[in-house]
N, CA, C and O atoms as a GROMACS GRO file, in nm:
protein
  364
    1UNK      N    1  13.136  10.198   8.808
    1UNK     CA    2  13.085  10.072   8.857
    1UNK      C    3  13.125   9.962   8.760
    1UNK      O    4  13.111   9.976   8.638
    2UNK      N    5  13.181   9.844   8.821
    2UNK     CA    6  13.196   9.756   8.739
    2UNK      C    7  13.087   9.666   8.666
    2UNK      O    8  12.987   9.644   8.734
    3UNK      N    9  13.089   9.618   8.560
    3UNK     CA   10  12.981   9.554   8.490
    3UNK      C   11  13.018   9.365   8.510
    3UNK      O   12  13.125   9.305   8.518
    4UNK      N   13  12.899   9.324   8.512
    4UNK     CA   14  12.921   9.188   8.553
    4UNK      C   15  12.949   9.136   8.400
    4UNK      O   16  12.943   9.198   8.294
    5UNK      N   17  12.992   8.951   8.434
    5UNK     CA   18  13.018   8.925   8.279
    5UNK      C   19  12.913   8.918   8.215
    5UNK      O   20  12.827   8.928   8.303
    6UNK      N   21  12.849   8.905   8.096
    6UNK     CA   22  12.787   8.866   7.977
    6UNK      C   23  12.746   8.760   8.071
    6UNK      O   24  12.822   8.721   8.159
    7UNK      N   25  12.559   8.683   8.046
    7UNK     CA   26  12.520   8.595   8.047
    7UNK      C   27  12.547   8.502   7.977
    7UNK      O   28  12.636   8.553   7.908
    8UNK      N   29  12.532   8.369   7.931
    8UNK     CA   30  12.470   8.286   7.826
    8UNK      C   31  12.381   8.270   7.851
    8UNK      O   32  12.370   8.228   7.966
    9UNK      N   33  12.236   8.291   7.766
    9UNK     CA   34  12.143   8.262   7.735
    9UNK      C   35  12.054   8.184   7.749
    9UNK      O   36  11.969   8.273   7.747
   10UNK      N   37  11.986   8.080   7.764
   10UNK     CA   38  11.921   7.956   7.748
   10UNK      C   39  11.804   7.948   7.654
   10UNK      O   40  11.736   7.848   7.629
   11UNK      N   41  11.796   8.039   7.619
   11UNK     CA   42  11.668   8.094   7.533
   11UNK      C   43  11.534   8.040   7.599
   11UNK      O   44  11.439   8.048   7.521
   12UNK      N   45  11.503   7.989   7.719
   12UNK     CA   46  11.392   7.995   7.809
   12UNK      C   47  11.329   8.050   7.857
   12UNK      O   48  11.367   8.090   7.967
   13UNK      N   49  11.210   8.085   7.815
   13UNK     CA   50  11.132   8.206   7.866
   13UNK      C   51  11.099   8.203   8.013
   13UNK      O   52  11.103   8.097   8.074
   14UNK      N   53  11.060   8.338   8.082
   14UNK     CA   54  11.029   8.327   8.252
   14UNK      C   55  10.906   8.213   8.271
   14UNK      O   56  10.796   8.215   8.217
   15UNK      N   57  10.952   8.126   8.353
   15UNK     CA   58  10.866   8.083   8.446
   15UNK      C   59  10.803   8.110   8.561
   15UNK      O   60  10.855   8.201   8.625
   16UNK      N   61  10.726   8.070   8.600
   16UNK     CA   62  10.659   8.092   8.753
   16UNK      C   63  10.609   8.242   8.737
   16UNK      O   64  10.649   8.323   8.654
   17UNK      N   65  10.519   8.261   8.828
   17UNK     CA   66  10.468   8.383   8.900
   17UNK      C   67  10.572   8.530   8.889
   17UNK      O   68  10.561   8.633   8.823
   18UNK      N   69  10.687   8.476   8.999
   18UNK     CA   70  10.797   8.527   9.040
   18UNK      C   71  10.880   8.585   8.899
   18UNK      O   72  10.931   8.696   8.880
   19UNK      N   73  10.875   8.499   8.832
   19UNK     CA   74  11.054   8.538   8.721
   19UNK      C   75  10.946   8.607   8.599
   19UNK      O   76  10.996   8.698   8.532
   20UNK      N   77  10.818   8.574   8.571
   20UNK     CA   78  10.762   8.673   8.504
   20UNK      C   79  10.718   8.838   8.546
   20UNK      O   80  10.717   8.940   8.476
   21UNK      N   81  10.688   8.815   8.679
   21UNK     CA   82  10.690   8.943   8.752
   21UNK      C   83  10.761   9.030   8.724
   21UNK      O   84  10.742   9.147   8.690
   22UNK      N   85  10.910   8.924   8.751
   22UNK     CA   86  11.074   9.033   8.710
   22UNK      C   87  11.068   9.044   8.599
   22UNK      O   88  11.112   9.158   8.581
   23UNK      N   89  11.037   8.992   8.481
   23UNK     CA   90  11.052   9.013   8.386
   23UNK      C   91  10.970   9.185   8.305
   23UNK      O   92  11.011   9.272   8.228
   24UNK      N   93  10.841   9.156   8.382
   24UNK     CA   94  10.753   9.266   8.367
   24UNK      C   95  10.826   9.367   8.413
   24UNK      O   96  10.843   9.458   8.331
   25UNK      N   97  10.884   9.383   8.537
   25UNK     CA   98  10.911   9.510   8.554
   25UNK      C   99  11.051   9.562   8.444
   25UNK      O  100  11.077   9.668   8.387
   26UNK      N  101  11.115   9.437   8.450
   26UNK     CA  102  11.250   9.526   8.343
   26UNK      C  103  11.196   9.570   8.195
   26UNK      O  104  11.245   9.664   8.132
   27UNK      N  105  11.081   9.483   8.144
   27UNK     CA  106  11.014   9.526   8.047
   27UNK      C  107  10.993   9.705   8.030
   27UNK      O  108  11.026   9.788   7.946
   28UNK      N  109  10.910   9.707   8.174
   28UNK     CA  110  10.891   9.832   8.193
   28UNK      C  111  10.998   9.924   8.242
   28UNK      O  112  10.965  10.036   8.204
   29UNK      N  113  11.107   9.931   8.307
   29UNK     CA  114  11.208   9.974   8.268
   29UNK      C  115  11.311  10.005   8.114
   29UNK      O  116  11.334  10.109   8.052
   30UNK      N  117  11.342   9.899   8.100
   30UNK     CA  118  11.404   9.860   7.945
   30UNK      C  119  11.326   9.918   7.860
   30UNK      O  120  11.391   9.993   7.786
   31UNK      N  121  11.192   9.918   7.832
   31UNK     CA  122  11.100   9.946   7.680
   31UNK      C  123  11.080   9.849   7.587
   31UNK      O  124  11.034   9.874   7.476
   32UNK      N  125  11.128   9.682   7.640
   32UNK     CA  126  11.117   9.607   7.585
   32UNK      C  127  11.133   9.465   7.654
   32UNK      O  128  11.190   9.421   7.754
   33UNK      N  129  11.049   9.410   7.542
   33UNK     CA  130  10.998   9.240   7.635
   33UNK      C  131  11.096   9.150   7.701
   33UNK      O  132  11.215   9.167   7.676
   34UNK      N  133  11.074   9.098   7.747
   34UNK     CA  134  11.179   9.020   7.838
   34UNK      C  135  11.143   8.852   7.829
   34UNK      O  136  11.076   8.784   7.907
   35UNK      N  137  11.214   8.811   7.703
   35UNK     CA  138  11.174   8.677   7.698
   35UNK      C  139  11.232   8.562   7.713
   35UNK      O  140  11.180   8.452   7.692
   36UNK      N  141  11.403   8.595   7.772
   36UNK     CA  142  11.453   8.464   7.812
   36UNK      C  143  11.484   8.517   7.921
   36UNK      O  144  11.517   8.633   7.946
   37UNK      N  145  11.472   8.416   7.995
   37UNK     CA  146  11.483   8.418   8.139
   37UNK      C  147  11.654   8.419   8.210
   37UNK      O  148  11.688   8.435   8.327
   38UNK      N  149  11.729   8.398   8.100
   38UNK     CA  150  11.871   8.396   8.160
   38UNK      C  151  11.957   8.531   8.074
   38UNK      O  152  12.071   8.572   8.091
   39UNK      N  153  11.882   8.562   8.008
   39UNK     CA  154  11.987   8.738   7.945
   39UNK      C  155  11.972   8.778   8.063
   39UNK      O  156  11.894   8.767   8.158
   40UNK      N  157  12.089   8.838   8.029
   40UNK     CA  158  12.152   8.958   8.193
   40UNK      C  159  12.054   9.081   8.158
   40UNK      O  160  11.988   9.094   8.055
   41UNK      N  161  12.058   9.154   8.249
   41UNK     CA  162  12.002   9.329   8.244
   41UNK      C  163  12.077   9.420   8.168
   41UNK      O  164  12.034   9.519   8.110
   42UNK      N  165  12.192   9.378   8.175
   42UNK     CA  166  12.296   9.490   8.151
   42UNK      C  167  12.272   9.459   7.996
   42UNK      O  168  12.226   9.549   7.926
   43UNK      N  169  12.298   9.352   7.948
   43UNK     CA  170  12.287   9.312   7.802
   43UNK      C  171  12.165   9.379   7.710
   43UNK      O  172  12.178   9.426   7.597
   44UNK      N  173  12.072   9.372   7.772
   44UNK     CA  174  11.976   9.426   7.772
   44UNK      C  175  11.954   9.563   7.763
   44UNK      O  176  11.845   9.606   7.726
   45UNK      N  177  12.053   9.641   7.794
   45UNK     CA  178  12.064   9.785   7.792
   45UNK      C  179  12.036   9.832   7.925
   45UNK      O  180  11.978   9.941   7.934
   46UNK      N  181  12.066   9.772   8.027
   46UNK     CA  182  12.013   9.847   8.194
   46UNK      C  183  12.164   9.915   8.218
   46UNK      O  184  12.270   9.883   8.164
   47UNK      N  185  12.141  10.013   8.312
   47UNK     CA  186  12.261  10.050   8.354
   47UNK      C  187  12.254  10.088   8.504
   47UNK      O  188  12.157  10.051   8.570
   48UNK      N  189  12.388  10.188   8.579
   48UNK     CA  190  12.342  10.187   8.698
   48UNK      C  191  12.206  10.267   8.742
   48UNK      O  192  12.138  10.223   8.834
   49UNK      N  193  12.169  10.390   8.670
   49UNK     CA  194  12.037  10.450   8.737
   49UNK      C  195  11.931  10.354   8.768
   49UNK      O  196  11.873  10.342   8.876
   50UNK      N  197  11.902  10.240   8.581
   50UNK     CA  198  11.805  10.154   8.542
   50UNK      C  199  11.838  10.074   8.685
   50UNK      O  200  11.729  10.060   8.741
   51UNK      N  201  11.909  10.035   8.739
   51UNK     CA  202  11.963   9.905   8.854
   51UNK      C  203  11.881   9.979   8.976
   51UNK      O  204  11.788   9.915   9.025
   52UNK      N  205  11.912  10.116   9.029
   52UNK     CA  206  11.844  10.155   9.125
   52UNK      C  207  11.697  10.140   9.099
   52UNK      O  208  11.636  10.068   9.177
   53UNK      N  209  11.646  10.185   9.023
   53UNK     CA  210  11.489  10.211   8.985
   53UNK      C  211  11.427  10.063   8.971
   53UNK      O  212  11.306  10.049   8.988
   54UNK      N  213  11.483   9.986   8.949
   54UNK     CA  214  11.472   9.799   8.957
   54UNK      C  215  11.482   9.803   9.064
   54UNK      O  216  11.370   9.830   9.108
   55UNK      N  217  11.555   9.792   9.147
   55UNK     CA  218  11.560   9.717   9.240
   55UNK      C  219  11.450   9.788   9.358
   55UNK      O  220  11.396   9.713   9.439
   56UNK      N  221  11.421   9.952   9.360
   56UNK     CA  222  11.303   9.988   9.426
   56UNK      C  223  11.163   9.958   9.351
   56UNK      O  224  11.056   9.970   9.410
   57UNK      N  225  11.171   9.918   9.223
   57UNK     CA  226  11.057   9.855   9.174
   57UNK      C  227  11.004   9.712   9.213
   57UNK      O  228  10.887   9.684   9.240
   58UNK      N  229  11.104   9.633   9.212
   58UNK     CA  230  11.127   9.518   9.284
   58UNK      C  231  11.068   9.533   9.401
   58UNK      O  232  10.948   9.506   9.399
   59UNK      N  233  11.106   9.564   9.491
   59UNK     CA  234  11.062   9.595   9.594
   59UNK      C  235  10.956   9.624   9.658
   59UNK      O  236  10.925   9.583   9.770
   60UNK      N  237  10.875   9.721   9.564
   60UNK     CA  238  10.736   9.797   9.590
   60UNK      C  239  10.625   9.671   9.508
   60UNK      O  240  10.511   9.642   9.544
   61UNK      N  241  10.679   9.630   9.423
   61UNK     CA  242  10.607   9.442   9.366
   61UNK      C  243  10.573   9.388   9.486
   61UNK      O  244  10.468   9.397   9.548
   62UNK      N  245  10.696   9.317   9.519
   62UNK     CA  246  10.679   9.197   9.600
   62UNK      C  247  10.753   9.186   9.760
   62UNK      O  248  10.801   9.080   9.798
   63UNK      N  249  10.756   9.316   9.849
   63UNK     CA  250  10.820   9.345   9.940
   63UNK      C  251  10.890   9.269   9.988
   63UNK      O  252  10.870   9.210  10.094
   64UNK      N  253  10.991   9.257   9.911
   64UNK     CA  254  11.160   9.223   9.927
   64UNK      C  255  11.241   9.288   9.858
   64UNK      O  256  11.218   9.332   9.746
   65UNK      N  257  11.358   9.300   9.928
   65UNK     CA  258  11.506   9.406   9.890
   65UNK      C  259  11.575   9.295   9.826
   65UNK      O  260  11.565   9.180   9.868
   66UNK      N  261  11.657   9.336   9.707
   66UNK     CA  262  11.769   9.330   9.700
   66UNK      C  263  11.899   9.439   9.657
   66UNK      O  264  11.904   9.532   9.577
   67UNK      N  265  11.972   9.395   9.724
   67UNK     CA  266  12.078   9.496   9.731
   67UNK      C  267  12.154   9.526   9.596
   67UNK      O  268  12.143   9.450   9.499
   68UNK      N  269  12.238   9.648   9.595
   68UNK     CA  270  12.340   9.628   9.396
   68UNK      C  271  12.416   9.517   9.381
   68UNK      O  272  12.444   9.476   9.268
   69UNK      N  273  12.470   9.442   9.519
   69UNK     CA  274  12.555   9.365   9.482
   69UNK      C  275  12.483   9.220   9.445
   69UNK      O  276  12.545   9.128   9.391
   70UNK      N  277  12.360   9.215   9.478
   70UNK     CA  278  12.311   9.064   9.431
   70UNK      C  279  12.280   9.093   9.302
   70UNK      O  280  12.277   9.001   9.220
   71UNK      N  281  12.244   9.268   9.251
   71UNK     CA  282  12.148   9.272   9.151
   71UNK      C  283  12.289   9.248   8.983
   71UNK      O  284  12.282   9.212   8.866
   72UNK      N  285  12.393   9.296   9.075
   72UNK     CA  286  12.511   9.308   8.994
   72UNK      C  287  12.549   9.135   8.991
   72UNK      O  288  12.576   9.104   8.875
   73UNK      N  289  12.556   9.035   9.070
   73UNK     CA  290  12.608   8.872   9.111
   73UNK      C  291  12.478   8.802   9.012
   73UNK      O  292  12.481   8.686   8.973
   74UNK      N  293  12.377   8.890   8.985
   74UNK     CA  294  12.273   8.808   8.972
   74UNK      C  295  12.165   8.840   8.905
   74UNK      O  296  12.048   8.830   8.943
   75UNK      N  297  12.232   8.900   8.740
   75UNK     CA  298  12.200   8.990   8.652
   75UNK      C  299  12.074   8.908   8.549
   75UNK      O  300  12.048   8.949   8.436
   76UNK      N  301  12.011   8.801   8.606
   76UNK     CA  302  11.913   8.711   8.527
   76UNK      C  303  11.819   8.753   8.594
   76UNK      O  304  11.830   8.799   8.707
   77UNK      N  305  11.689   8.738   8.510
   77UNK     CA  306  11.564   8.750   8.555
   77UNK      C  307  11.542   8.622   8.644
   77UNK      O  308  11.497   8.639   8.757
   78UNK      N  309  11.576   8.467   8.588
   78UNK     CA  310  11.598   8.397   8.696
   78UNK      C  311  11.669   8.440   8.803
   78UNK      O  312  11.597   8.484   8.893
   79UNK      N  313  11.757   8.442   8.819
   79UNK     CA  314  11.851   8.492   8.912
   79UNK      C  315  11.828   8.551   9.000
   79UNK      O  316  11.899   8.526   9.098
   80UNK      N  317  11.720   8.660   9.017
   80UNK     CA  318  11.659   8.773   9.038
   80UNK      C  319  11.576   8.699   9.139
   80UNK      O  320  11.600   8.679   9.258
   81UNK      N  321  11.485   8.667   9.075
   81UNK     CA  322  11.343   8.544   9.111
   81UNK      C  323  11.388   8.463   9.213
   81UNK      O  324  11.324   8.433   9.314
   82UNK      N  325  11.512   8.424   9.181
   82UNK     CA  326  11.528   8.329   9.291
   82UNK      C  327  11.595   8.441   9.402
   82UNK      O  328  11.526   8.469   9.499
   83UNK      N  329  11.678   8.481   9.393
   83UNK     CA  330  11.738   8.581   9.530
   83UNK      C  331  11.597   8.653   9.595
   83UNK      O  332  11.580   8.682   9.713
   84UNK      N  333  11.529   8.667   9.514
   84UNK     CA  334  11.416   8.747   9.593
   84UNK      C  335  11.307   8.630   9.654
   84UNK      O  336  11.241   8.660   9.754
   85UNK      N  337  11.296   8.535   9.611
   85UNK     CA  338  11.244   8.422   9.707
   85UNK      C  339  11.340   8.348   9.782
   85UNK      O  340  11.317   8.230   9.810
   86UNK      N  341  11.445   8.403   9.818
   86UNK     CA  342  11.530   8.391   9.916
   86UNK      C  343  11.509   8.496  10.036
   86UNK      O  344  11.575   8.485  10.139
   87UNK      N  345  11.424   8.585  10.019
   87UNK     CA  346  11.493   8.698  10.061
   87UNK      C  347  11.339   8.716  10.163
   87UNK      O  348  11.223   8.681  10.143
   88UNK      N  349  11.399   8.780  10.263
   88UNK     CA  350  11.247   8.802  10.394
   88UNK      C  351  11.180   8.917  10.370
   88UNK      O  352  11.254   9.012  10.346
   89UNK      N  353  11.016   8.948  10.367
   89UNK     CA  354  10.950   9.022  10.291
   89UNK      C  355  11.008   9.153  10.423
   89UNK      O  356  11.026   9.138  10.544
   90UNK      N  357  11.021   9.251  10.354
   90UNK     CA  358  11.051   9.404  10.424
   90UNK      C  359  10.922   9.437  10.453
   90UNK      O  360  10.820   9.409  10.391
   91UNK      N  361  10.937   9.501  10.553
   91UNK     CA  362  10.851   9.605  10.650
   91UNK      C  363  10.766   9.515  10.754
   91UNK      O  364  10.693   9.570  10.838
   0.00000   0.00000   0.00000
């Protein structure tokens, strides 16, 4: 699987409801805090298993999907936050 590029940073921690949510869960994935809101996952140490288990974690949160390819286009906890408040609640 290909790896997306490297983020830059903003050193901004999650905002809103939403991008702390995401943040919590990669926390709990990763083993560690999630405090700027624009590091990628991958940077972070996620890989593809960590990407599946996110994105059905994601999911079982806040019933909305996203797919590998947004999670791969859109490797920020912002990023994330926002595609998934884009996105129509499943079931």
């Amino acid at each position: 699987m290909e790896r997306p590029a490297p983020v830059s940073p903003s050193n901004e921690p999650p905002s809103g409801d939403l991008e702390r949510g995401v943040a919590e869960e990669w926390h709990k994935l990763l083993g560690r805090p999630v405090t700027v809101r624009d590091v990628g996952f991958f940077e972070l140490g996620g890989n593809s298993v960590l990407s599946m288990r996110l994105i059905r974690a994601l999911e079982k949160r806040f019933g909305r999907r996203l797919d590998m390819r947004s999670l791969l286009s859109e490797p920020t906890v912002a990023a994330m936050a926002s595609a998934l408040r884009d996105r129509r609640r499943v079931g």
